[in-house]
LUMNU-852717 format. One line per field, with one value per residue (C-alpha): residue number from 1; residue in one letter; chain; x, y, z. Coordinates in steps of 0.02 Angstrom, whole numbers, plus 50000, padded with zeros to 5 digits. Layout:
BEGIN
nr (NUM|...)
rest (A|...)
kette (A|...)
east (X|...)
north (Y|...)
up (Z|...)
This chain:
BEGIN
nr (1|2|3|4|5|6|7|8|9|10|11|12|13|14|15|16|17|18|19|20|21|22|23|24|25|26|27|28|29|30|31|32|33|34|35|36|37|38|39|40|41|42|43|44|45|46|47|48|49|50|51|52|53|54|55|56|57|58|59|60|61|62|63|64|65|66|67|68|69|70|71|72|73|74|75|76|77|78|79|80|81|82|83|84|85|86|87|88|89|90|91|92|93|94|95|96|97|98|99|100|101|102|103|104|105|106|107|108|109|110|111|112|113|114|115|116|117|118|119|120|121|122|123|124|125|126|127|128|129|130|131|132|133|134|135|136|137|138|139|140|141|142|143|144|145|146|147|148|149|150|151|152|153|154|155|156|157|158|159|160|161|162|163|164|165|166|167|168|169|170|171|172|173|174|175|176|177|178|179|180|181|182|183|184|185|186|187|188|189|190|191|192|193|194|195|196|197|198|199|200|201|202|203|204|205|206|207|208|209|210|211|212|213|214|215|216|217|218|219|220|221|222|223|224|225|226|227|228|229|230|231|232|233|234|235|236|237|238|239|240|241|242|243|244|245|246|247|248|249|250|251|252|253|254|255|256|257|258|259|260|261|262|263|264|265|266|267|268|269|270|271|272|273|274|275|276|277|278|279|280|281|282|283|284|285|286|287|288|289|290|291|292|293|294|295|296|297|298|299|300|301|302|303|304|305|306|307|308|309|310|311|312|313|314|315|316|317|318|319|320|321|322|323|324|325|326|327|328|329|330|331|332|333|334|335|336|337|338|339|340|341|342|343|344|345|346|347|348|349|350|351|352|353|354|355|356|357|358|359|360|361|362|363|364|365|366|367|368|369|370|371|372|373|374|375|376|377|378|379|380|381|382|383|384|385|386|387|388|389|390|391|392|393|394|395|396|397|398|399|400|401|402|403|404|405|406|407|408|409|410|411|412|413|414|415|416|417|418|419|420|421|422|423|424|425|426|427|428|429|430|431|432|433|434|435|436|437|438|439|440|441|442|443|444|445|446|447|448|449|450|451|452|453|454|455|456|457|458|459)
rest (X|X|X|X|X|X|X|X|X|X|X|X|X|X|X|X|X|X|X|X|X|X|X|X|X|X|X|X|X|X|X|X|X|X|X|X|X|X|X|X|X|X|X|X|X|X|X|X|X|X|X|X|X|X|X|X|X|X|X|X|X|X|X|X|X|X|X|X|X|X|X|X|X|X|X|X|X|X|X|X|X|X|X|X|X|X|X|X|X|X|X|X|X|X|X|X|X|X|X|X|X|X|X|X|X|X|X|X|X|X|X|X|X|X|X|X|X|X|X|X|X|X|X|X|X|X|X|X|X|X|X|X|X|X|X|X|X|X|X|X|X|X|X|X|X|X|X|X|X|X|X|X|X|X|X|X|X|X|X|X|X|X|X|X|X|X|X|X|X|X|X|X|X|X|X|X|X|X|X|X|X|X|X|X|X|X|X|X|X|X|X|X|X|X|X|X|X|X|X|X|X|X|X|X|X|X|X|X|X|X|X|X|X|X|X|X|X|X|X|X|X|X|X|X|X|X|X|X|X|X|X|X|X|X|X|X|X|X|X|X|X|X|X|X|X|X|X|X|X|X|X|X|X|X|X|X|X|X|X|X|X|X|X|X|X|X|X|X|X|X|X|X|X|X|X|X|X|X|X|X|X|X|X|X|X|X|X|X|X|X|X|X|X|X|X|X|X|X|X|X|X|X|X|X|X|X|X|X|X|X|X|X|X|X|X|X|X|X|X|X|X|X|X|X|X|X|X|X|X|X|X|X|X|X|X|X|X|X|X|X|X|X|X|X|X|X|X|X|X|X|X|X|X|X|X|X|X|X|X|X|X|X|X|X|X|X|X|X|X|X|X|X|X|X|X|X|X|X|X|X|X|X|X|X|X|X|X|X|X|X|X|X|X|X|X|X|X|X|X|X|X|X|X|X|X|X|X|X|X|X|X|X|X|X|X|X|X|X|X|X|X|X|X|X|X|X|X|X|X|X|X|X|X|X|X|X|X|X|X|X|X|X|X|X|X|X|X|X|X|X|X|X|X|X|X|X|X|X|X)
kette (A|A|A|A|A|A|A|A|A|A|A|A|A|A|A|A|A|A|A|A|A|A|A|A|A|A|A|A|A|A|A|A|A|A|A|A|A|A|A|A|A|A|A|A|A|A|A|A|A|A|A|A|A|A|A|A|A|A|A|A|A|A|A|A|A|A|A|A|A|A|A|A|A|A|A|A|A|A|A|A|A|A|A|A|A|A|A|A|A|A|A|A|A|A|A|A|A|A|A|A|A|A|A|A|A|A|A|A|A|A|A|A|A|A|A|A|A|A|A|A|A|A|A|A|A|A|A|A|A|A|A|A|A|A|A|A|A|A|A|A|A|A|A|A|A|A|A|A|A|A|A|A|A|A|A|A|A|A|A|A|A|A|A|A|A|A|A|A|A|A|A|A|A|A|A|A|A|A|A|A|A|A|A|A|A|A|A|A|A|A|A|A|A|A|A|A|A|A|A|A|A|A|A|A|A|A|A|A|A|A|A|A|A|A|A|A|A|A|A|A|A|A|A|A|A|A|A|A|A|A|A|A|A|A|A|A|A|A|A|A|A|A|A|A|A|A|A|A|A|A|A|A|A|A|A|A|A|A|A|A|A|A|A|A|A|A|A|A|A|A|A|A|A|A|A|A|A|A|A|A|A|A|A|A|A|A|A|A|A|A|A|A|A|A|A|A|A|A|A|A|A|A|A|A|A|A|A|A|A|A|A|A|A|A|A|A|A|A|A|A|A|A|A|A|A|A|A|A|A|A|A|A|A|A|A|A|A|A|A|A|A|A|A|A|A|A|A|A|A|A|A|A|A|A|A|A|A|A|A|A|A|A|A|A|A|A|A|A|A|A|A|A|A|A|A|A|A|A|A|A|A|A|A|A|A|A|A|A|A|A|A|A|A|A|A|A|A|A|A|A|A|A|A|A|A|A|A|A|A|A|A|A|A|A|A|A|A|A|A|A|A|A|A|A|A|A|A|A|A|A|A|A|A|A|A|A|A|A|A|A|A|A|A|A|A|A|A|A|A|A|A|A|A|A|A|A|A|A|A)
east (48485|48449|48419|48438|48615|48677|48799|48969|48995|49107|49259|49309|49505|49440|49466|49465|49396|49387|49190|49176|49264|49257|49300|49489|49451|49359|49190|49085|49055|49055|49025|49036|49177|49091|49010|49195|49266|49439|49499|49650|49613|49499|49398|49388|49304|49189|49140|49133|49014|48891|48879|48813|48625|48622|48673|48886|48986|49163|49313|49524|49594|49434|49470|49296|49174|49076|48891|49014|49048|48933|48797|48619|48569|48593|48649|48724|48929|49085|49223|49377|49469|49657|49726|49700|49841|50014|50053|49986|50058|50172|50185|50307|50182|50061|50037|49918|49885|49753|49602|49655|49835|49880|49948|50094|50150|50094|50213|50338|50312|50336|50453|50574|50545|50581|50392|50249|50064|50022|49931|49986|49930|49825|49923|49883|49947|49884|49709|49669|49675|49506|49431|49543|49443|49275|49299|49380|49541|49642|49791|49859|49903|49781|49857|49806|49644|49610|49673|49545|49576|49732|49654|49650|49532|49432|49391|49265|49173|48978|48838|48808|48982|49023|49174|49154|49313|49270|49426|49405|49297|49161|49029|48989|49187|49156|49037|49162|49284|49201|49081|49051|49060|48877|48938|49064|49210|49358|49471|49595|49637|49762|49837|49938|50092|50242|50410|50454|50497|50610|50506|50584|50448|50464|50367|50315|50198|50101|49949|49778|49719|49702|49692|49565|49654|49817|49762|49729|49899|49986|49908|49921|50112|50167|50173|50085|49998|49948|49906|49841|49727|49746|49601|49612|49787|49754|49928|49914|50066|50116|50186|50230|50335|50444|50507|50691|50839|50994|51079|50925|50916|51104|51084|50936|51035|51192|51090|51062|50868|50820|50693|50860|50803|50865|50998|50923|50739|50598|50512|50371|50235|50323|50187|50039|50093|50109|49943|49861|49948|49893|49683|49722|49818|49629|49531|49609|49703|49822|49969|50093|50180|50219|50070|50000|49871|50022|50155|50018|50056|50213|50285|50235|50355|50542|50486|50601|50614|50630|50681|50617|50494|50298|50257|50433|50364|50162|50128|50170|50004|50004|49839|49767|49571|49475|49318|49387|49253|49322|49189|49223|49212|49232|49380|49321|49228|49343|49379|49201|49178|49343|49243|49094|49200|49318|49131|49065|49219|49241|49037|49049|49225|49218|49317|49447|49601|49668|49685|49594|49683|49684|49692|49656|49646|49598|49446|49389|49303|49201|49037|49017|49175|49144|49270|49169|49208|49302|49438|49421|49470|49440|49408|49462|49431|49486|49437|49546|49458|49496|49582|49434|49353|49266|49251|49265|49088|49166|49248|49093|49004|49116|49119|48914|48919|49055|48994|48800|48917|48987|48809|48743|48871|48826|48990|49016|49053|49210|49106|49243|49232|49088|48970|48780|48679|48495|48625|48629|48526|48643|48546|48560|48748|48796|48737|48762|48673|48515|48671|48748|48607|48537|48731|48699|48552|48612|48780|48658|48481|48458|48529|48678|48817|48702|48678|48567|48648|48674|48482|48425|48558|48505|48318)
north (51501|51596|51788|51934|52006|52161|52207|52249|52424|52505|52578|52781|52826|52983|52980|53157|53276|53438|53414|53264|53130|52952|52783|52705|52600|52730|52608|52737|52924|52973|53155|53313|53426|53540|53430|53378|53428|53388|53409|53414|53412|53334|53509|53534|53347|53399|53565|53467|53337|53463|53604|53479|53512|53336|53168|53118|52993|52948|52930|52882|52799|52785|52596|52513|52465|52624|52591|52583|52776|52847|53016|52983|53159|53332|53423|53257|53299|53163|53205|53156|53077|53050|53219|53187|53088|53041|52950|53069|52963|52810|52694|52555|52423|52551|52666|52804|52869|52976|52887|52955|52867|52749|52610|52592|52769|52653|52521|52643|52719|52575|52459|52614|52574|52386|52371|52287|52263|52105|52043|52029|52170|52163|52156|52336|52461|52624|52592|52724|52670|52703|52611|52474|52456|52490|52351|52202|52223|52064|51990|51793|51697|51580|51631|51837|51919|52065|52261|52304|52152|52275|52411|52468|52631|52699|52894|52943|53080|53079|53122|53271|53327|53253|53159|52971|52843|52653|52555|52382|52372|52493|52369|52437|52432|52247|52378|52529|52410|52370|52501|52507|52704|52714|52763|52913|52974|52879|53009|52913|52736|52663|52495|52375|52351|52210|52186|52157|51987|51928|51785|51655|51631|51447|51457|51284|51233|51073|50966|51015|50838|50865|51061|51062|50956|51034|51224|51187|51110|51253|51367|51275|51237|51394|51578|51638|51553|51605|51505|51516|51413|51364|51253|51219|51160|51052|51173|51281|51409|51407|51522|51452|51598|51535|51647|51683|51573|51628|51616|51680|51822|51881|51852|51974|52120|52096|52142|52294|52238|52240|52083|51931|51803|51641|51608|51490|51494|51357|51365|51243|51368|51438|51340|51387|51559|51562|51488|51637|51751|51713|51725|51870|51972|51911|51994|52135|52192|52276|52314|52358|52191|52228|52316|52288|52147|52052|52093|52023|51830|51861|51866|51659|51618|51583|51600|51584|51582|51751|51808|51976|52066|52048|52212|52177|51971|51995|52173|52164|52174|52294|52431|52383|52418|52268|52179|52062|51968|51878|51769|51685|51520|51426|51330|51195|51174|51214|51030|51034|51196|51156|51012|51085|51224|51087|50997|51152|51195|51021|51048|51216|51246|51432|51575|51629|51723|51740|51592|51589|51681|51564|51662|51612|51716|51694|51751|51926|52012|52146|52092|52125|52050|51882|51810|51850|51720|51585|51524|51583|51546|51659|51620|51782|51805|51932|52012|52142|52275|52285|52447|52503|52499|52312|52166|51999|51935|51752|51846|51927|51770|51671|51809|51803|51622|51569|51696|51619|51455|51513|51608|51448|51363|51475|51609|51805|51918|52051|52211|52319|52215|52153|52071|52014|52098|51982|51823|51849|51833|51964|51922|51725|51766|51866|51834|52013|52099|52173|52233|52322|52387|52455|52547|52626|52704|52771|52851|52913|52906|53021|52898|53044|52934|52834|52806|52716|52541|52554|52592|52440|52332|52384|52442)
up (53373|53213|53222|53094|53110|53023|52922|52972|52939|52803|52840|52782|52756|52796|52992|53064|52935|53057|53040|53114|53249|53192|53289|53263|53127|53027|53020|53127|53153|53344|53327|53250|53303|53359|53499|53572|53720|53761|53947|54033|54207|54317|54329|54152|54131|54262|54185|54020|54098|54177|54059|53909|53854|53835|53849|53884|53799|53851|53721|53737|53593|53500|53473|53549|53426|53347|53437|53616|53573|53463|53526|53531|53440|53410|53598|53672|53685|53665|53798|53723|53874|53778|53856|54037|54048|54146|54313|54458|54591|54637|54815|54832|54760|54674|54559|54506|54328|54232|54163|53995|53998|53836|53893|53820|53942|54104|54039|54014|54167|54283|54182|54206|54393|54380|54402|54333|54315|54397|54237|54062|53958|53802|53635|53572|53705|53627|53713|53862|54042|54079|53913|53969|54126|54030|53909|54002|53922|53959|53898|53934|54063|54195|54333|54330|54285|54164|54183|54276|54411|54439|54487|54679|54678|54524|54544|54464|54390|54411|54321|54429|54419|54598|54611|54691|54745|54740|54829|54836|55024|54910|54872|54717|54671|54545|54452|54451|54373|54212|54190|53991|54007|54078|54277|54239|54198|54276|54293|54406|54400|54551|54508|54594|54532|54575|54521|54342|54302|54130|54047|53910|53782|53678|53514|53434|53314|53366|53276|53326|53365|53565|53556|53698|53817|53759|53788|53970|54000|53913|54020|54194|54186|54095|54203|54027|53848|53701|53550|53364|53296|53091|53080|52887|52916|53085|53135|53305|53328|53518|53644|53821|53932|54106|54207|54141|54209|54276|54091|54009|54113|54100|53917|53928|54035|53937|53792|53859|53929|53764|53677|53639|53501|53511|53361|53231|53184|53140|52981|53024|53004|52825|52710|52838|52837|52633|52610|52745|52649|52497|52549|52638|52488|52380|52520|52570|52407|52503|52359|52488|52502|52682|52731|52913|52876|52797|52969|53074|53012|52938|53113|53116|52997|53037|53233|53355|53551|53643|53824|53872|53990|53980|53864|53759|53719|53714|53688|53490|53420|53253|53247|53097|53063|53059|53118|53278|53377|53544|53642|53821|53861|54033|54047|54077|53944|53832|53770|53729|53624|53542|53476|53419|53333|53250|53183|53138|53034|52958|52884|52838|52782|52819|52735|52855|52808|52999|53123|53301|53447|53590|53756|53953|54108|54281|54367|54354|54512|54401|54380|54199|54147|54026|54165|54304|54437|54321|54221|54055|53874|53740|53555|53451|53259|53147|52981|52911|52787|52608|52554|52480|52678|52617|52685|52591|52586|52677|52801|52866|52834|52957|53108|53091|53097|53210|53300|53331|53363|53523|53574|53583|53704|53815|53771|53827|53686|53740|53769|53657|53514|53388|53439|53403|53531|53504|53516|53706|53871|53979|54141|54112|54064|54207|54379|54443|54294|54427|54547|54389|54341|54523|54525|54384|54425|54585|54504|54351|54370|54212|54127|54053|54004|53898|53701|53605|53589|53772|53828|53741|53822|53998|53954)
């Protein structure tokens, strides 16, 4: 499939300027400052929703792609969500929080409870409830969905300034649960929650030669998976987590419930690790020899096993601005794509200074969600910007191409990363795209909670 694809944008170190609001990684200007609004309370996001002269975007952490956020023109107002936060409500197997929680405070909150959500979360935890839910956040592990496969009720403010509840018997609930910001403001999220469970994580590092096979094995006998992919080096770092044992687990709560390492560590990955290192010091020319591009594969070498909860052993992801691209695959066919991507690579010999994240989940209920109805695997790729707010030339190179790789077999680009819009066919992709769409225009037939990038994807 070839089509024109644009540029990945430039990033600015110049984040918050008091004139204007730009995006987490600095690549994209949301608003000026004077078109914010910031509530606190359910009333104030309603008052902030109906009193703008124009059109109503929806911002938490600011960590979605820029063209997910950004105003359409002059009048249109960005309601900063990150303020309407905190837990508003707990049951003995639920809990209620703001829309605008991080969460890394909803982990807090219920691991301080001996409770959990019953998925794994997604590696960066400063993300917003709500943009959770409007993105398809997900973390690993076959046997649980995404976030928003958590959730219970969604409230909800409309267009109008009404306030709407979808529970799961409300049939529009599937939309409600990954709405991409164009139904309302979720200003209340309830989630199911179940007791916390101590996992013991084994790290290895394995040959590549039956990755495809291997991936679904990982991910069918462990409780949770994740893997990474060095394709130059035929190497894949990974993580298989087991509930705790009995000796694990006292280890654990003798240690005050803190993350135990195993003593002695594995330097299998070292050389891997050095040679990463080394392409990623030419393309980011970061000079601080421990600068966050550098932690984020430093961490591979001299591994070792861990026991701790869910957040303390997968929730270690470091925030550092980049271009990332994630694209879902059915399970089973992920023998196949791993083939075509292991071809591909072996022709083209791409430039890649960060191996492929290897993540599965279960089935997802919300319509929209690239898991929608089936085992998933997702291919993730990463480019981290220069300190100049570059990117290497290969790096963007290889997201564009690997990219139009997985278009063509047929994969789901995650809706809060980057992705090539004219790459897809949305209603060949997602069999409830019509219901989506009719929802919308029911909760917002003037089309209020709508930008540019997100007209053309649904007009």
């Amino acid at each position: 499939m070839a089509v024109t694809v644009t540029a990945y944008p430039r990033r600015s170190n110049q984040l918050d300027d008091g004139t204007e609001l730009r995006n987490w990684a600095g690549n994209a200007t949301l608003a000026r400052s004077g078109a914010v609004s910031s509530p606190t309370t359910e009333e104030e996001l309603r008052a902030a929703i109906t009193s703008a002269p124009g059109r109503v975007r929806l911002a938490g952490s600011r960590m979605s792609s820029g063209r997910m956020l950004a105003l359409a023109a002059d009048g249109d107002r960005l309601v900063d969500t990150s303020r309407l936060r905190g837990v508003l409500g707990a049951g003995p197997d639920s809990a209620t929080f703001a829309g605008g929680t991080p969460l890394q405070e909803v982990y807090d909150v219920l691991s301080a409870t001996g409770r959990a959500l019953p998925c794994s979360p997604g590696v960066i935890a400063s993300q917003t409830l709500a943009g959770a839910l409007a993105t398809g956040t997900h973390g690993q592990g076959l046997h649980q969905g995404s976030i928003a496969d958590a959730a219970l009720s969604i409230r909800m403010v409309l267009a109008d300034g009404s306030v709407a509840e979808f529970d799961r018997d409300h049939p529009s609930f599937p939309a409600a649960q990954l709405g991409l910001g164009v139904l309302g403001a979720v200003s209340a999220v309830t989630l199911r929650t179940v007791p916390s469970l101590v996992y013991h994580c084994r790290k290895d590092a394995v040959g590549a030669g039956d990755l495809g096979t291997r991936l679904t094995t990982w991910n069918r006998e462990s409780a949770l998976s994740k893997a990474w992919w060095f394709p130059g080096e035929d190497l894949v770092h990974v993580w298989t987590a087991q509930e705790a044992d009995p000796g694990q687990l006292r280890a654990y709560r003798d240690g005050g419930a803190r993350l135990v390492e195993r003593a002695g560590t594995n330097d299998a990955m070292n050389t891997t690790i050095d040679r990463t290192l080394s392409t990623m010091r030419g393309d980011t020319r970061v000079s601080d020899a421990d600068g966050k591009p550098y932690r984020t594969v430093n961490r591979f070498k001299d591994f070792t096993d861990v026991t701790g909860d869910v957040y303390q052993v997968f929730c270690r992801g470091i925030a550092t601005p980049q271009i990332n691209v994630e694209i879902a695959v059915p399970l089973a066919r992920v023998d196949d794509v791993v083939s075509v991507l292991k071809a591909w690579h072996a022709r083209t010999n791409p430039h890649m200074h960060y191996p492929v994240i290897l993540r599965c989940t279960g089935p997802s209920t919300a319509w929209l969600s690239p898991a929608h109805e089936q085992e998933t695997c997702w291919f993730g790729f990463v480019v981290y910007y220069a300190e100049d707010g570059t990117l290497s030339e290969g790096g963007s190179a290889f997201l564009r191409a690997v990219e139009e790789v997985l278009a063509d077999e047929g994969g789901r680009p995650h809706w809060g990363k980057y992705f090539e819009e004219p790459l897809y066919d949305w209603a060949s992709l997602y069999p409830r795209w019509a219901d989506f769409r009719r929802v919308r225009e029911e909760l917002d037939p003037g089309h209020r909670f709508a930008n540019a990038f997100t007209e053309t994807l649904f007009d």
